[in-house]
Each structure stands twice: as C-alpha cells, then as structure tokens.
C-alpha positions as CSV (number, residue, x, y, z in Angstrom):
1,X,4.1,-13.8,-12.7
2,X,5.5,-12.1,-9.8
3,X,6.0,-13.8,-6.5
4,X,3.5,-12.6,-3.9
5,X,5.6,-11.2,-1.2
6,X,4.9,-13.5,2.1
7,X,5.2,-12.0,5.7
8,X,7.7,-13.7,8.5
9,X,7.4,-13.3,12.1
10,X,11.4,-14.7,13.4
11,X,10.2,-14.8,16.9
12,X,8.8,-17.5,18.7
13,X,7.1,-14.8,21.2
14,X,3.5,-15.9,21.9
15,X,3.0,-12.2,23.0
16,X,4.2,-10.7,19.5
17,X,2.2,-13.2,17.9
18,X,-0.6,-12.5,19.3
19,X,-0.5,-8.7,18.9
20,X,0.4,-9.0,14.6
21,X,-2.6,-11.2,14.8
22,X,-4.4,-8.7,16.4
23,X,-4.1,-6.2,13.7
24,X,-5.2,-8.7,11.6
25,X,-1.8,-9.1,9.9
26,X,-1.4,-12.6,8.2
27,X,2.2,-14.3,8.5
28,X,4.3,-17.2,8.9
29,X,6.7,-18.0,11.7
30,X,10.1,-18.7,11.2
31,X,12.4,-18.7,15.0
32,X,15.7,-17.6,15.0
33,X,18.4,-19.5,16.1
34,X,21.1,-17.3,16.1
35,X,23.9,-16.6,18.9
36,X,22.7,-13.1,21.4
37,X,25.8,-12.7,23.3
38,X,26.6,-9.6,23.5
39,X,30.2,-8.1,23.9
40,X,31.7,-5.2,25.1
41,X,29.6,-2.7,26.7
42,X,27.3,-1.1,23.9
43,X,24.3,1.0,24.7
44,X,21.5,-0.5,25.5
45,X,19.6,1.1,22.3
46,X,22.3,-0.5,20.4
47,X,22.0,-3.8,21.9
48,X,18.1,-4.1,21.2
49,X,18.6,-3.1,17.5
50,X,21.2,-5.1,16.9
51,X,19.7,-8.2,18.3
52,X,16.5,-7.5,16.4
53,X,18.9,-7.1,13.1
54,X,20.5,-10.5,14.1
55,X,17.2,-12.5,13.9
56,X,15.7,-10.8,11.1
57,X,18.9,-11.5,9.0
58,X,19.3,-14.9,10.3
59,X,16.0,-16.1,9.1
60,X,15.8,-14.2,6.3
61,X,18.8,-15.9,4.9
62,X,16.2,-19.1,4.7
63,X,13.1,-17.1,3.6
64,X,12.6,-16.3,-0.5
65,X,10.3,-13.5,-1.5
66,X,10.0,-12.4,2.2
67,X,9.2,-9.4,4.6
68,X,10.6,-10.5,7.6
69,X,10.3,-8.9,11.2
70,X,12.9,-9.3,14.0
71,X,12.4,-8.2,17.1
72,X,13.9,-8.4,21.0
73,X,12.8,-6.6,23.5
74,X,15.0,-5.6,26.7
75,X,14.5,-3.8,30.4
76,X,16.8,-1.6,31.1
77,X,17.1,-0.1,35.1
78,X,20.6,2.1,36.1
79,X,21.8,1.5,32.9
80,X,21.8,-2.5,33.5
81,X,20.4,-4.5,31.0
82,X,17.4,-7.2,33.2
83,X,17.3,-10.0,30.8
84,X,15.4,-13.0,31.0
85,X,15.5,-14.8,34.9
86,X,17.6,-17.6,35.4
87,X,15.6,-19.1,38.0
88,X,12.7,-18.4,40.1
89,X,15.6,-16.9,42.6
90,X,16.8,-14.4,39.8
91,X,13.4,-13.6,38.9
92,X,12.4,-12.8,42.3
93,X,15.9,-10.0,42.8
94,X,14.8,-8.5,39.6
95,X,11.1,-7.5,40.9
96,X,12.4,-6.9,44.0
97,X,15.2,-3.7,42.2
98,X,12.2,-2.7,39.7
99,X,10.0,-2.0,43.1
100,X,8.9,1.6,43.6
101,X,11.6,1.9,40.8
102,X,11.0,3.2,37.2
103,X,12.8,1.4,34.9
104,X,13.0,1.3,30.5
105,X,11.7,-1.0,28.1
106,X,13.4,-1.0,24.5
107,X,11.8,-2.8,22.1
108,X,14.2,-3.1,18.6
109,X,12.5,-4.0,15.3
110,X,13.9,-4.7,12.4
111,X,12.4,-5.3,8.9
112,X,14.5,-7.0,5.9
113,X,13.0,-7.7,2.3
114,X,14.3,-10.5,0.6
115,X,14.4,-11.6,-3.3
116,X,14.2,-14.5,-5.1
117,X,17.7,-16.4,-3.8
118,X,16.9,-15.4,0.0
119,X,19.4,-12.6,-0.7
120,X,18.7,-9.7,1.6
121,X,17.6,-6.5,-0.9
122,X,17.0,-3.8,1.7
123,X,15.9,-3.4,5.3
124,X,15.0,-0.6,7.7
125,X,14.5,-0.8,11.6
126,X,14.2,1.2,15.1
127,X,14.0,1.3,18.5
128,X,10.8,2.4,20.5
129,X,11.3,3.0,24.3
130,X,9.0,3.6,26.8
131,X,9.5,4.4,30.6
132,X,7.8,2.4,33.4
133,X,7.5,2.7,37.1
134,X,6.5,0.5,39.5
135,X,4.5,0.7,43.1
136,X,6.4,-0.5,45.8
137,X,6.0,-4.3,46.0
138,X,5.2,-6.6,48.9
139,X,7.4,-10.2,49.1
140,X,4.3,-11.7,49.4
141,X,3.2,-10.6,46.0
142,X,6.7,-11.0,44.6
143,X,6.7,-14.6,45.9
144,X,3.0,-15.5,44.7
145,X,4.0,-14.1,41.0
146,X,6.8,-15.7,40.8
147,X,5.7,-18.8,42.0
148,X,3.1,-18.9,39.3
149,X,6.0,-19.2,36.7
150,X,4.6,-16.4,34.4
151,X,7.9,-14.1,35.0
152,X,10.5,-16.5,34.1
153,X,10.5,-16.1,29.9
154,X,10.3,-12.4,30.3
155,X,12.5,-9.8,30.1
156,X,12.8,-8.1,33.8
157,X,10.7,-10.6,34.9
158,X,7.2,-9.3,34.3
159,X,4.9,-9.1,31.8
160,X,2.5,-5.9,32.3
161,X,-0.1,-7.7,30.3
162,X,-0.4,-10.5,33.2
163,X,-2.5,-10.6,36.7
164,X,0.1,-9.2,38.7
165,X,2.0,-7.4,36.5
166,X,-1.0,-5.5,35.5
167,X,-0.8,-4.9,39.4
168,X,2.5,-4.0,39.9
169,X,2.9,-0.7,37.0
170,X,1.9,2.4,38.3
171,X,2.6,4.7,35.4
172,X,3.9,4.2,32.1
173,X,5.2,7.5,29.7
174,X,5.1,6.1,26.2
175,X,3.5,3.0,24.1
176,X,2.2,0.3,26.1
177,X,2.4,-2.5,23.4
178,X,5.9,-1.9,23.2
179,X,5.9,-3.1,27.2
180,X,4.6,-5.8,25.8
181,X,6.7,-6.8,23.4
182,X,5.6,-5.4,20.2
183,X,5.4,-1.3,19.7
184,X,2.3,-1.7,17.1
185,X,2.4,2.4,15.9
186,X,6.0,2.7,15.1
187,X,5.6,-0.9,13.4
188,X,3.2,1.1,11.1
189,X,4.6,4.0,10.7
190,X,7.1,2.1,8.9
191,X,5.6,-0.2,7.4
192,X,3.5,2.1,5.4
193,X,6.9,3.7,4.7
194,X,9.3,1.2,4.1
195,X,6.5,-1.4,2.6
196,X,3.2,0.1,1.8
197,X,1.8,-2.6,-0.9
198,X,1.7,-4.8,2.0
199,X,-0.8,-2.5,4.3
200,X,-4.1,-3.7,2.6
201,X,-2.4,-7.6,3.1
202,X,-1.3,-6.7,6.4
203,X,-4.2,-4.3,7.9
204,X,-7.0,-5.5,5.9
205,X,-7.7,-2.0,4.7
C-alpha cells in the first residue's frame, strides 16, 4: 500500500500557520533549527531563497513521505536587509527609516518531497516580492506600537496585518499575503505544478 504523502509546515510562524489553515490546507509542523547566518554579501533575493531552502531541507531530513514547505520572509529598504529587532530600541530606528519610505518584502518558499528514508527526491521553490510604502509616522505612534511588543518577532518591525501597522502602509504594489508572511497565489501556482495530487488534500476541492 502506498504511503499517503503527509504535509509539513518548518516554521513556527503563527502568521503562516494561520494563512495554510486558511485555505483549508491540513499539515503538521515541524520548526527548523538550522543556522541563518548569512555570509558575504548575496542579494537579497538570494538570501530569502536560500534561507527558505535551508529550513525546508533541514526538516525534511527528519520527515518520511513528506511535502515539506520552508519559508523566511525579509524587508529589504536601500538595499539593507531589516531583520528581526533586537530590542524595543532597534525596533523603534527601523519604523522610524521605513517612514514616508517604500521599502520590499521578499518572501522565499521552498518545497522538497521526500521518500521513504527522509531522502530528499525533488524540490522546487521562488521568491515573491512585493513593494510597500509607508505614511510618514509620528513618534508618538512609533513609541505606542512598539511599546505594545507586536513589532519585535517581525521582520522590519511591523506586521501590516496588526492595529497599527494596518495604519502605518499607505500603498502596497504586489501580493499582500506575501507582506504577511505567506504569498498564498504563487504557493498555488506551484503547487498545482510541482504537486497537484495534493490540491484536493490541500484545497478541499
């Protein structure tokens, strides 16, 4: 009998969880633990895909019969990668560059198939950018977001998808789930490509 091929999430993103979920897509998590440093100075389209390639091969070295999605998603603004803040400090000079700015979001995604031993049979992946500018922020709302704590596991330090962040974009060109974390079309694009006997398991069609 063959092995009914299982779907793994290697992200521990509540925000990417909670979009697969919204497209009714059933799957198992599985977080990635592997090193992100980046060296060198590779393009930032590089550095999203092959961060998204490092966690979906690092967990699917532990997952058998497996379609497993990596992902990472980073803001880019003069050609500087805006990670993840430090502190509220660092979260606060990030808002404050991304003000009356427009700045890029790169979301990398990759997929890998797995076999019987966890061995890694094929894989496929992209990058989806979308551009965002922001209205010109006051330090009083800088300060009251960032005290609430929301922009400190966030890339850039905002999340559009929150109460001021939702505030703060002015005009996006491009997908707006990838802002968020996940780019939902180009994830089906290619899954419907790359592994389409798992659309009516995935989509519920």
């Amino acid at each position: 009998m063959k092995t009914p091929l299982r779907i793994v999430l290697g992200s521990a993103s509540p925000r990417r969880k909670q979009l697969l979920e919204q497209i009714n897509m059933r799957f198992d998590i599985s977080v990635s633990d592997t090193d992100e440093t980046i060296t060198g100075s590779p393009s930032p389209v590089t550095v999203a895909r092959d961060l998204a390639e490092r966690k979906a091969n690092d967990v699917a070295s532990r997952e058998k019969v497996a379609l497993v999605i990596g992902a990472d998603t980073i803001v880019v603004h003069n050609d500087e990668i805006l990670g993840k803040p430090v502190d509220r400090n660092d979260a606060a000079t990030m808002l404050n560059r991304l003000s009356n700015q427009t700045h890029h979001v790169l979301t990398g995604v990759a997929l890998v198939r797995t076999g019987r031993d966890a061995e890694i049979i094929e894989s496929t992946g992209f990058v989806e950018e979308t551009k965002v500018t922001f209205g010109a922020l006051t330090e009083q709302e800088i300060d009251e977001y960032v005290e609430s704590g929301s922009p400190l596991d966030k890339a850039g330090a905002y999340g559009i998808q929150d109460d001021w962040g939702s505030l703060f974009v002015k005009r996006i060109e491009g997908d707006y789930y990838n802002v968020v974390g996940f780019p939902l079309h180009r994830f089906y694009q290619t899954l419907k490509s790359f592994a389409p006997e798992m659309l009516p398991h995935a989509i519920g069609i």
